[in-house]
C-alpha positions as CSV (number, residue, x, y, z in Angstrom):
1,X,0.0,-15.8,36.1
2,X,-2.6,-14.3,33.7
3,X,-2.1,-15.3,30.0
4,X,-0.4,-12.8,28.0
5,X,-3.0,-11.0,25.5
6,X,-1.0,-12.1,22.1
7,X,-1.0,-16.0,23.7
8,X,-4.9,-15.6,24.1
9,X,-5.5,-14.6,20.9
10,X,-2.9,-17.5,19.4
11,X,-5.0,-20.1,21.7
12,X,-8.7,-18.1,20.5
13,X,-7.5,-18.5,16.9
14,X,-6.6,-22.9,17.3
15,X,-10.2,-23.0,19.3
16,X,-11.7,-21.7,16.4
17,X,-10.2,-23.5,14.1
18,X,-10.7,-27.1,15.9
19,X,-12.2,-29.1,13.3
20,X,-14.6,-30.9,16.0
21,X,-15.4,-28.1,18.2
22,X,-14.6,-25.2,16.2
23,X,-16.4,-22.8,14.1
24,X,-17.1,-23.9,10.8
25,X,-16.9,-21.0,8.9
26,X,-13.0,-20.3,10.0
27,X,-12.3,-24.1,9.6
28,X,-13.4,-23.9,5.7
29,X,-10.9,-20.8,5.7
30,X,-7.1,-21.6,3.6
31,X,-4.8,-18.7,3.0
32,X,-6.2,-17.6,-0.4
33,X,-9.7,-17.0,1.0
34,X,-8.7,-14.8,3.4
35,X,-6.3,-12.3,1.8
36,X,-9.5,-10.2,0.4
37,X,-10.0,-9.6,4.4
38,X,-6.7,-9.1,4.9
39,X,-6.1,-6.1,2.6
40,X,-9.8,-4.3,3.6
41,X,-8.2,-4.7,7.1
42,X,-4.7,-2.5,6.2
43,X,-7.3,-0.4,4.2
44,X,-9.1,-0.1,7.6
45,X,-6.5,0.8,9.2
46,X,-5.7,3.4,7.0
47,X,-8.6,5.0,7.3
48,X,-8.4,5.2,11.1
49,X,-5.2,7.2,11.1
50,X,-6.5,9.2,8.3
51,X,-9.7,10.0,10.6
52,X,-7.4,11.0,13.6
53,X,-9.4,8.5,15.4
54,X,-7.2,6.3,18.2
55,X,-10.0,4.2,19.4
56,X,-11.0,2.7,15.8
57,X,-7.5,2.7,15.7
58,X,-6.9,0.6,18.4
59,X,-9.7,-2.2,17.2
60,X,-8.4,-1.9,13.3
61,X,-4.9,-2.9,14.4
62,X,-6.5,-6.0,16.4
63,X,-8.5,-6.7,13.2
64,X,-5.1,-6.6,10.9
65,X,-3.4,-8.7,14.0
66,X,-6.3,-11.3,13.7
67,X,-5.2,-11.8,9.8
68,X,-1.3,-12.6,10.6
69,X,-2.8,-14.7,13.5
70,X,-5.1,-16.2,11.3
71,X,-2.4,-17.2,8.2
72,X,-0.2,-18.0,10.9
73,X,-2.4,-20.7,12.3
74,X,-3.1,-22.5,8.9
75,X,0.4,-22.7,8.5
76,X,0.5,-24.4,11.5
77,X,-1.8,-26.8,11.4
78,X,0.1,-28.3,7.6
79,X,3.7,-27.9,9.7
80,X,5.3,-24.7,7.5
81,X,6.0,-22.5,10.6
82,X,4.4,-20.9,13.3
83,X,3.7,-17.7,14.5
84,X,6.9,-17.1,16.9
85,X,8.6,-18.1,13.7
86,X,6.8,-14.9,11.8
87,X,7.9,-12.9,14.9
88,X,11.3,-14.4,15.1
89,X,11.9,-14.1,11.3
90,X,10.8,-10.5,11.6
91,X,13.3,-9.4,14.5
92,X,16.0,-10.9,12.4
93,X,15.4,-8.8,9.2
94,X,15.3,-5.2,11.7
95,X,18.4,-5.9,13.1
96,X,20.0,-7.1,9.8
97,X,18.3,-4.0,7.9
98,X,19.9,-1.4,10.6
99,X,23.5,-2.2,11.1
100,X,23.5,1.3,12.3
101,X,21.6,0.7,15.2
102,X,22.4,-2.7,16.3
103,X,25.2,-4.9,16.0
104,X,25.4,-8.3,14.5
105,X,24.1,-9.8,18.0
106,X,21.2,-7.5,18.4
107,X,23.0,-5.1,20.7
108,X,22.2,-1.4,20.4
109,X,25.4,0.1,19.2
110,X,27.1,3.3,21.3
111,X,25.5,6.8,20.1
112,X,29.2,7.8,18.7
113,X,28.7,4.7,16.3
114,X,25.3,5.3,14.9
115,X,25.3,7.5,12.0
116,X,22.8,10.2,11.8
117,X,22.0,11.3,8.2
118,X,18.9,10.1,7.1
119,X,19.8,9.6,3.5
120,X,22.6,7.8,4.1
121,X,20.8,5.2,6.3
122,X,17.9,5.3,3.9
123,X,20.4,4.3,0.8
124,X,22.2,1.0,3.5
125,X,18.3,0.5,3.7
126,X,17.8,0.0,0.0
127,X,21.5,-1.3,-0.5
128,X,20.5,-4.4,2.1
129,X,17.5,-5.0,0.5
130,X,19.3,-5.6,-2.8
131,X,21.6,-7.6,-1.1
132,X,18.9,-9.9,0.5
133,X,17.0,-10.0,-3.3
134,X,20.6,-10.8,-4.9
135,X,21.0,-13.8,-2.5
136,X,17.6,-15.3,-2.7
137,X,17.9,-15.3,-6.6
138,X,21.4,-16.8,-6.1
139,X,19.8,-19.3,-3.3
140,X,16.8,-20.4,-6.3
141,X,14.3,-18.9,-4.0
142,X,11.6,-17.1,-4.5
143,X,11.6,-13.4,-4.5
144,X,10.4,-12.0,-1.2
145,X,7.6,-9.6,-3.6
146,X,8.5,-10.7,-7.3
147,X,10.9,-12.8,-9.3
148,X,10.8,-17.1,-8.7
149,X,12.8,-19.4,-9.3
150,X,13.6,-19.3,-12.9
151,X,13.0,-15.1,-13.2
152,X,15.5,-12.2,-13.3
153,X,16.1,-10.7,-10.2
154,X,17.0,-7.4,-11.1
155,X,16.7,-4.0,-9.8
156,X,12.6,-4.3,-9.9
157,X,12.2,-7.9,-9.3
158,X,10.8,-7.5,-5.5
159,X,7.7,-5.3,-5.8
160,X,4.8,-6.6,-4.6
161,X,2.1,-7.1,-7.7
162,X,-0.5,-7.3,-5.0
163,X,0.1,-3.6,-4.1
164,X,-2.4,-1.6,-5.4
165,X,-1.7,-0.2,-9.1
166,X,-1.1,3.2,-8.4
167,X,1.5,2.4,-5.1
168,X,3.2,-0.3,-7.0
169,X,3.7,2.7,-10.0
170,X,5.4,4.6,-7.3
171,X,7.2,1.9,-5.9
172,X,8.9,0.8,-9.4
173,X,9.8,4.2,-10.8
174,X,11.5,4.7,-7.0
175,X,13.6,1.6,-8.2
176,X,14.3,2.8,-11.4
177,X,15.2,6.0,-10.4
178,X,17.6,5.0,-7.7
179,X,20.2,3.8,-10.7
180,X,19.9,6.7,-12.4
181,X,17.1,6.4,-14.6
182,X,15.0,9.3,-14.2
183,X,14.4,12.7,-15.3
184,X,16.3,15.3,-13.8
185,X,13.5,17.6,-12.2
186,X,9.7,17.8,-11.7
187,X,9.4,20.4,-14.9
188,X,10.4,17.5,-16.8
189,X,8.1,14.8,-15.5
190,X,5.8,17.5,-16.1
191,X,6.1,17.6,-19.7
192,X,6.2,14.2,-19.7
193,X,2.7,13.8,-18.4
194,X,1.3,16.5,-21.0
195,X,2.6,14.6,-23.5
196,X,0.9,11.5,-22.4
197,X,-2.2,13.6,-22.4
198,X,-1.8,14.9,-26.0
199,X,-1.7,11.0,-27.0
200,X,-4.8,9.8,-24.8
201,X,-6.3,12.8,-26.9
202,X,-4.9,11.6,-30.3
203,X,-6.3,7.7,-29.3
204,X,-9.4,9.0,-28.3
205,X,-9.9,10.5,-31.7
206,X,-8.6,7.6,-33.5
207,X,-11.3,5.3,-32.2
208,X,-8.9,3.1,-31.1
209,X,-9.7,1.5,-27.8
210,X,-6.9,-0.7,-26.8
211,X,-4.4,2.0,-28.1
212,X,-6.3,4.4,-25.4
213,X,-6.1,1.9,-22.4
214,X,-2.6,1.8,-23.0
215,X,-2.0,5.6,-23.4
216,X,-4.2,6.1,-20.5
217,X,-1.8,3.2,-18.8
218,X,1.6,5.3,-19.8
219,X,-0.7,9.3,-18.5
220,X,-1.3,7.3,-14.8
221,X,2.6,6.0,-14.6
222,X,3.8,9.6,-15.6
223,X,1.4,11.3,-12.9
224,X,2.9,8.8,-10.4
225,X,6.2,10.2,-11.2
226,X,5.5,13.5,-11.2
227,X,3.8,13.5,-7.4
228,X,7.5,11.1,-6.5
229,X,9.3,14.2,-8.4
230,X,6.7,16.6,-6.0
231,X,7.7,14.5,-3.0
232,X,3.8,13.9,-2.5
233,X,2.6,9.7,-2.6
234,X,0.2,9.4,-5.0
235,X,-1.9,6.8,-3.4
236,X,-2.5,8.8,-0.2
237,X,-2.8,11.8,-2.7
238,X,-5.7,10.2,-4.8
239,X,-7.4,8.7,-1.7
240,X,-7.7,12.5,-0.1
241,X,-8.9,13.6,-4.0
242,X,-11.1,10.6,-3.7
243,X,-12.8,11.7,-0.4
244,X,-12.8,15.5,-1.4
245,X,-14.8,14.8,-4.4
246,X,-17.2,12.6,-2.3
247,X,-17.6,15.3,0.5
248,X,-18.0,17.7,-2.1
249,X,-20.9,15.6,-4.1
250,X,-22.5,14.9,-0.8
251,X,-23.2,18.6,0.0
252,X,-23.9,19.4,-3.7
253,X,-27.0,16.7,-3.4
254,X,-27.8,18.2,-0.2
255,X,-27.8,22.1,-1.2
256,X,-30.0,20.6,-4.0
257,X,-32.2,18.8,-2.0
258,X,-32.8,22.3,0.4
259,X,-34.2,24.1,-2.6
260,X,-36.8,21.2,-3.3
261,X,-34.5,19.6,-5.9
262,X,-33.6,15.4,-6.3
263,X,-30.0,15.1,-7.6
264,X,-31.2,13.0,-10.7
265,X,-33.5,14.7,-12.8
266,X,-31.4,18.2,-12.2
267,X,-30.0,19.7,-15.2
268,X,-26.0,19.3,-15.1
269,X,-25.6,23.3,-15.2
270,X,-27.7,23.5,-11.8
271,X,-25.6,20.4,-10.3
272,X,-22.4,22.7,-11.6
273,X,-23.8,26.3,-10.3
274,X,-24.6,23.9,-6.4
275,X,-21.0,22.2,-6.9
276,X,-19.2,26.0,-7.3
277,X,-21.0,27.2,-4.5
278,X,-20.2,24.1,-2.0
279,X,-16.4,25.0,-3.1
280,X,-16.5,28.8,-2.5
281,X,-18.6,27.5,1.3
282,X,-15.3,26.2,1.8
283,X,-13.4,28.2,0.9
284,X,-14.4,30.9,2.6
Protein backbone atom coordinates (compact mmCIF):
# COMPACT_ATOMS: atom_id res chain seq x y z
CA UNK A 1 0.00 0.00 0.00
CA UNK A 2 1.58 3.44 -1.07
CA UNK A 3 2.33 5.80 1.86
CA UNK A 4 -0.22 8.40 2.46
CA UNK A 5 1.14 11.91 1.31
CA UNK A 6 0.75 13.66 4.94
CA UNK A 7 2.85 10.32 6.45
CA UNK A 8 5.59 11.11 3.72
CA UNK A 9 5.99 14.41 4.59
CA UNK A 10 5.92 13.53 8.65
CA UNK A 11 8.79 10.71 7.72
CA UNK A 12 10.64 13.63 5.06
CA UNK A 13 10.52 16.07 8.02
CA UNK A 14 12.39 13.22 11.00
CA UNK A 15 14.98 12.45 7.85
CA UNK A 16 15.80 15.89 7.86
CA UNK A 17 16.09 16.45 11.08
CA UNK A 18 18.31 13.17 12.03
CA UNK A 19 21.08 14.56 13.77
CA UNK A 20 23.64 11.98 12.00
CA UNK A 21 22.29 11.86 8.62
CA UNK A 22 20.21 14.81 8.43
CA UNK A 23 20.51 18.31 7.10
CA UNK A 24 22.19 20.56 9.26
CA UNK A 25 20.61 23.58 8.61
CA UNK A 26 16.94 22.15 9.82
CA UNK A 27 18.72 20.31 12.75
CA UNK A 28 20.11 23.89 14.14
CA UNK A 29 16.32 24.90 13.72
CA UNK A 30 14.09 25.26 17.58
CA UNK A 31 10.60 26.69 17.39
CA UNK A 32 11.64 30.38 17.78
CA UNK A 33 13.79 30.41 14.68
CA UNK A 34 11.36 29.37 12.58
CA UNK A 35 8.25 31.41 13.34
CA UNK A 36 9.65 34.42 11.07
CA UNK A 37 9.12 31.58 8.18
CA UNK A 38 6.07 30.70 9.48
CA UNK A 39 4.20 33.97 9.18
CA UNK A 40 5.94 34.99 5.52
CA UNK A 41 4.34 31.47 4.70
CA UNK A 42 0.40 32.64 5.86
CA UNK A 43 1.46 35.90 4.23
CA UNK A 44 2.19 33.76 1.10
CA UNK A 45 -0.63 32.32 1.22
CA UNK A 46 -2.43 35.30 1.27
CA UNK A 47 -1.19 36.55 -1.51
CA UNK A 48 -2.06 33.55 -3.63
CA UNK A 49 -5.76 33.77 -3.00
CA UNK A 50 -5.49 37.49 -3.42
CA UNK A 51 -3.84 36.77 -7.00
CA UNK A 52 -6.68 34.29 -7.91
CA UNK A 53 -3.86 32.02 -8.59
CA UNK A 54 -4.79 28.04 -7.54
CA UNK A 55 -1.48 26.55 -8.53
CA UNK A 56 0.71 29.01 -6.18
CA UNK A 57 -1.97 28.22 -4.18
CA UNK A 58 -1.61 24.75 -4.00
CA UNK A 59 2.42 24.93 -3.28
CA UNK A 60 1.85 27.99 -0.60
CA UNK A 61 -0.48 25.69 1.46
CA UNK A 62 2.32 22.84 1.25
CA UNK A 63 4.78 25.60 2.38
CA UNK A 64 2.40 26.73 5.55
CA UNK A 65 1.90 22.60 6.04
CA UNK A 66 5.76 22.21 6.05
CA UNK A 67 5.80 24.89 9.17
CA UNK A 68 3.04 22.88 11.44
CA UNK A 69 5.04 19.77 10.28
CA UNK A 70 8.13 21.31 11.08
CA UNK A 71 7.01 22.68 14.93
CA UNK A 72 5.36 19.51 15.22
CA UNK A 73 8.57 17.53 14.84
CA UNK A 74 10.67 19.47 17.37
CA UNK A 75 8.11 18.89 19.73
CA UNK A 76 8.58 15.50 19.18
CA UNK A 77 11.84 14.92 19.31
CA UNK A 78 11.86 16.74 23.43
CA UNK A 79 8.44 14.33 24.10
CA UNK A 80 5.65 17.51 24.32
CA UNK A 81 3.29 15.93 21.61
CA UNK A 82 3.11 14.95 18.27
CA UNK A 83 1.60 15.88 15.23
CA UNK A 84 -1.60 13.45 15.39
CA UNK A 85 -1.90 15.07 18.72
CA UNK A 86 -2.06 18.75 16.83
CA UNK A 87 -4.63 17.08 14.50
CA UNK A 88 -6.44 15.33 17.21
CA UNK A 89 -6.51 18.39 19.50
CA UNK A 90 -7.91 20.29 16.55
CA UNK A 91 -10.91 17.84 15.69
CA UNK A 92 -11.82 18.20 19.36
CA UNK A 93 -12.13 22.00 19.44
CA UNK A 94 -14.58 21.88 15.86
CA UNK A 95 -16.84 19.63 17.27
CA UNK A 96 -16.82 21.34 20.74
CA UNK A 97 -17.03 24.96 18.95
CA UNK A 98 -20.26 23.72 16.76
CA UNK A 99 -22.69 22.01 19.00
CA UNK A 100 -25.05 22.85 16.24
CA UNK A 101 -23.61 20.68 13.87
CA UNK A 102 -22.34 17.81 15.81
CA UNK A 103 -23.21 16.22 18.92
CA UNK A 104 -21.07 15.63 21.93
CA UNK A 105 -19.76 12.30 20.16
CA UNK A 106 -18.91 13.77 16.89
CA UNK A 107 -22.09 12.75 15.13
CA UNK A 108 -23.63 15.15 12.69
CA UNK A 109 -26.82 16.17 14.22
CA UNK A 110 -30.42 15.73 12.06
CA UNK A 111 -31.09 18.94 9.72
CA UNK A 112 -34.37 19.69 12.04
CA UNK A 113 -31.72 20.14 14.87
CA UNK A 114 -29.26 22.39 13.40
CA UNK A 115 -30.07 25.95 13.71
CA UNK A 116 -29.72 28.16 10.73
CA UNK A 117 -29.16 31.81 11.61
CA UNK A 118 -25.85 32.86 11.19
CA UNK A 119 -25.72 35.29 13.98
CA UNK A 120 -26.88 33.19 16.31
CA UNK A 121 -24.30 30.51 15.67
CA UNK A 122 -21.68 33.22 15.31
CA UNK A 123 -22.64 34.63 19.05
CA UNK A 124 -22.46 30.22 20.59
CA UNK A 125 -19.11 30.69 18.56
CA UNK A 126 -17.83 33.64 20.61
CA UNK A 127 -19.90 32.46 23.75
CA UNK A 128 -17.66 28.93 23.64
CA UNK A 129 -14.64 30.60 23.18
CA UNK A 130 -15.24 32.61 26.42
CA UNK A 131 -16.08 29.63 28.01
CA UNK A 132 -12.91 27.72 26.93
CA UNK A 133 -10.72 31.27 28.06
CA UNK A 134 -12.87 31.26 31.49
CA UNK A 135 -11.70 27.63 32.22
CA UNK A 136 -8.16 27.87 31.27
CA UNK A 137 -7.78 30.92 33.60
CA UNK A 138 -9.73 28.93 36.25
CA UNK A 139 -7.33 25.68 35.30
CA UNK A 140 -3.90 28.29 35.85
CA UNK A 141 -3.17 27.83 32.26
CA UNK A 142 -1.99 29.79 29.97
CA UNK A 143 -4.25 31.73 27.63
CA UNK A 144 -4.69 30.07 24.32
CA UNK A 145 -3.50 33.95 22.69
CA UNK A 146 -3.04 36.18 25.88
CA UNK A 147 -3.37 36.09 29.60
CA UNK A 148 -0.79 33.43 31.86
CA UNK A 149 -0.87 32.19 34.71
CA UNK A 150 -1.00 35.00 37.11
CA UNK A 151 -2.95 37.61 34.35
CA UNK A 152 -6.67 38.61 34.12
CA UNK A 153 -8.55 36.72 31.81
CA UNK A 154 -11.05 39.03 30.78
CA UNK A 155 -13.04 39.79 27.85
CA UNK A 156 -9.65 40.68 25.76
CA UNK A 157 -7.30 38.36 27.37
CA UNK A 158 -7.03 35.85 24.24
CA UNK A 159 -5.76 37.99 21.32
CA UNK A 160 -2.93 36.98 19.73
CA UNK A 161 -0.09 39.91 20.24
CA UNK A 162 1.74 38.21 17.39
CA UNK A 163 -1.19 39.28 14.99
CA UNK A 164 -0.14 42.02 13.09
CA UNK A 165 -0.97 45.59 14.62
CA UNK A 166 -3.56 46.61 12.58
CA UNK A 167 -5.64 42.91 12.67
CA UNK A 168 -5.04 42.64 16.38
CA UNK A 169 -6.81 46.55 16.48
CA UNK A 170 -9.69 44.94 14.88
CA UNK A 171 -9.71 41.96 16.72
CA UNK A 172 -9.86 43.83 20.35
CA UNK A 173 -12.44 46.51 19.50
CA UNK A 174 -14.64 43.32 18.07
CA UNK A 175 -14.20 42.14 21.85
CA UNK A 176 -15.01 45.19 23.22
CA UNK A 177 -17.79 45.85 21.27
CA UNK A 178 -19.52 42.54 21.76
CA UNK A 179 -20.34 43.75 25.62
CA UNK A 180 -21.61 46.77 24.66
CA UNK A 181 -18.86 49.08 24.51
CA UNK A 182 -19.00 50.82 21.26
CA UNK A 183 -20.37 53.53 19.47
CA UNK A 184 -23.64 53.29 18.17
CA UNK A 185 -23.05 53.84 14.28
CA UNK A 186 -20.31 54.42 11.70
CA UNK A 187 -21.11 58.53 11.73
CA UNK A 188 -19.88 58.31 15.07
CA UNK A 189 -16.69 56.35 14.74
CA UNK A 190 -16.37 58.77 12.10
CA UNK A 191 -16.11 61.74 14.18
CA UNK A 192 -14.14 59.95 16.29
CA UNK A 193 -11.33 59.44 13.86
CA UNK A 194 -11.49 63.35 12.88
CA UNK A 195 -10.98 64.07 16.21
CA UNK A 196 -7.98 61.99 16.49
CA UNK A 197 -6.79 63.83 13.41
CA UNK A 198 -7.29 67.33 14.91
CA UNK A 199 -4.90 66.13 17.85
CA UNK A 200 -2.06 64.34 15.60
CA UNK A 201 -2.32 68.01 14.06
CA UNK A 202 -2.23 69.88 17.49
CA UNK A 203 1.05 67.34 18.54
CA UNK A 204 2.55 67.92 15.42
CA UNK A 205 2.56 71.66 16.07
CA UNK A 206 3.56 71.19 19.60
CA UNK A 207 6.91 69.66 18.74
CA UNK A 208 6.13 67.02 20.86
CA UNK A 209 7.24 63.65 19.47
CA UNK A 210 6.15 61.05 21.90
CA UNK A 211 2.78 62.92 22.34
CA UNK A 212 2.38 62.42 18.36
CA UNK A 213 3.29 58.61 18.34
CA UNK A 214 0.64 58.19 20.67
CA UNK A 215 -2.00 60.37 18.92
CA UNK A 216 -1.07 58.77 15.75
CA UNK A 217 -1.46 55.33 18.00
CA UNK A 218 -5.20 56.39 19.15
CA UNK A 219 -5.99 58.01 14.67
CA UNK A 220 -4.87 54.07 13.57
CA UNK A 221 -7.19 52.27 16.46
CA UNK A 222 -10.14 54.72 15.52
CA UNK A 223 -9.72 54.01 11.61
CA UNK A 224 -9.74 50.29 12.54
CA UNK A 225 -13.07 50.84 14.03
CA UNK A 226 -14.48 52.78 11.71
CA UNK A 227 -13.75 50.09 8.50
CA UNK A 228 -15.37 47.21 11.65
CA UNK A 229 -18.36 49.91 11.87
CA UNK A 230 -18.08 49.84 7.59
CA UNK A 231 -18.07 46.12 7.76
CA UNK A 232 -14.76 46.32 5.63
CA UNK A 233 -11.34 44.41 7.50
CA UNK A 234 -8.80 46.78 7.65
CA UNK A 235 -5.91 44.69 7.15
CA UNK A 236 -7.11 43.26 3.84
CA UNK A 237 -8.22 46.87 3.20
CA UNK A 238 -4.73 48.47 3.75
CA UNK A 239 -2.89 45.57 1.94
CA UNK A 240 -5.22 46.30 -1.42
CA UNK A 241 -4.31 50.36 -0.63
CA UNK A 242 -0.92 49.07 -0.21
CA UNK A 243 -0.69 47.33 -3.69
CA UNK A 244 -2.81 50.15 -5.45
CA UNK A 245 -0.33 52.77 -4.46
CA UNK A 246 2.59 50.48 -5.66
CA UNK A 247 0.73 49.66 -9.11
CA UNK A 248 0.06 53.16 -9.37
CA UNK A 249 3.92 54.33 -8.57
CA UNK A 250 5.12 51.68 -10.96
CA UNK A 251 3.28 53.17 -13.98
CA UNK A 252 3.93 56.73 -12.81
CA UNK A 253 7.94 55.81 -13.08
CA UNK A 254 7.20 54.20 -16.31
CA UNK A 255 5.04 57.10 -18.06
CA UNK A 256 8.04 59.10 -16.86
CA UNK A 257 10.61 57.06 -18.15
CA UNK A 258 8.56 57.04 -22.00
CA UNK A 259 9.09 60.79 -22.17
CA UNK A 260 12.96 60.42 -21.50
CA UNK A 261 12.54 61.17 -17.75
CA UNK A 262 14.38 59.15 -14.50
CA UNK A 263 11.98 59.10 -11.54
CA UNK A 264 14.62 60.83 -9.28
CA UNK A 265 15.73 64.03 -10.36
CA UNK A 266 11.87 64.83 -11.70
CA UNK A 267 10.35 67.76 -10.04
CA UNK A 268 7.45 66.50 -7.63
CA UNK A 269 4.77 68.62 -9.72
CA UNK A 270 5.72 66.47 -12.94
CA UNK A 271 5.68 63.05 -10.78
CA UNK A 272 1.96 64.55 -9.60
CA UNK A 273 0.77 65.69 -13.29
CA UNK A 274 2.18 61.51 -14.44
CA UNK A 275 0.46 60.18 -11.06
CA UNK A 276 -3.11 62.05 -12.13
CA UNK A 277 -2.89 60.78 -15.48
CA UNK A 278 -2.05 56.99 -14.50
CA UNK A 279 -5.39 57.41 -12.32
CA UNK A 280 -7.68 58.98 -14.99
CA UNK A 281 -5.83 55.70 -17.51
CA UNK A 282 -7.68 53.77 -15.12
CA UNK A 283 -10.27 55.09 -14.72
CA UNK A 284 -11.34 55.44 -17.90
Amino acid sequence: MNEAPIDRLLTLMARLRDPERGCAWDVAQSYESIVPYTIEEAYEVADAVERGDRADLRDELGDLLLQVVFQARIAEEEGAFRFDDVAEAICAKLIRRHPHVFDASGDILPPERRPTDPAAIQAAWEAIKARERADKAAAGKRDDKGAGKGEAAGPLAGVSRALPALARADRISKRAAAVGFDWPDAAQVLAKVREEVDEVEESLGAGEPEAVFEEIGDLLFSVANLARHAGVDPEEALRRGTLKFERRFTAMADRLAAGGHALQGTPLPAMEAAWQAVKRTEKS
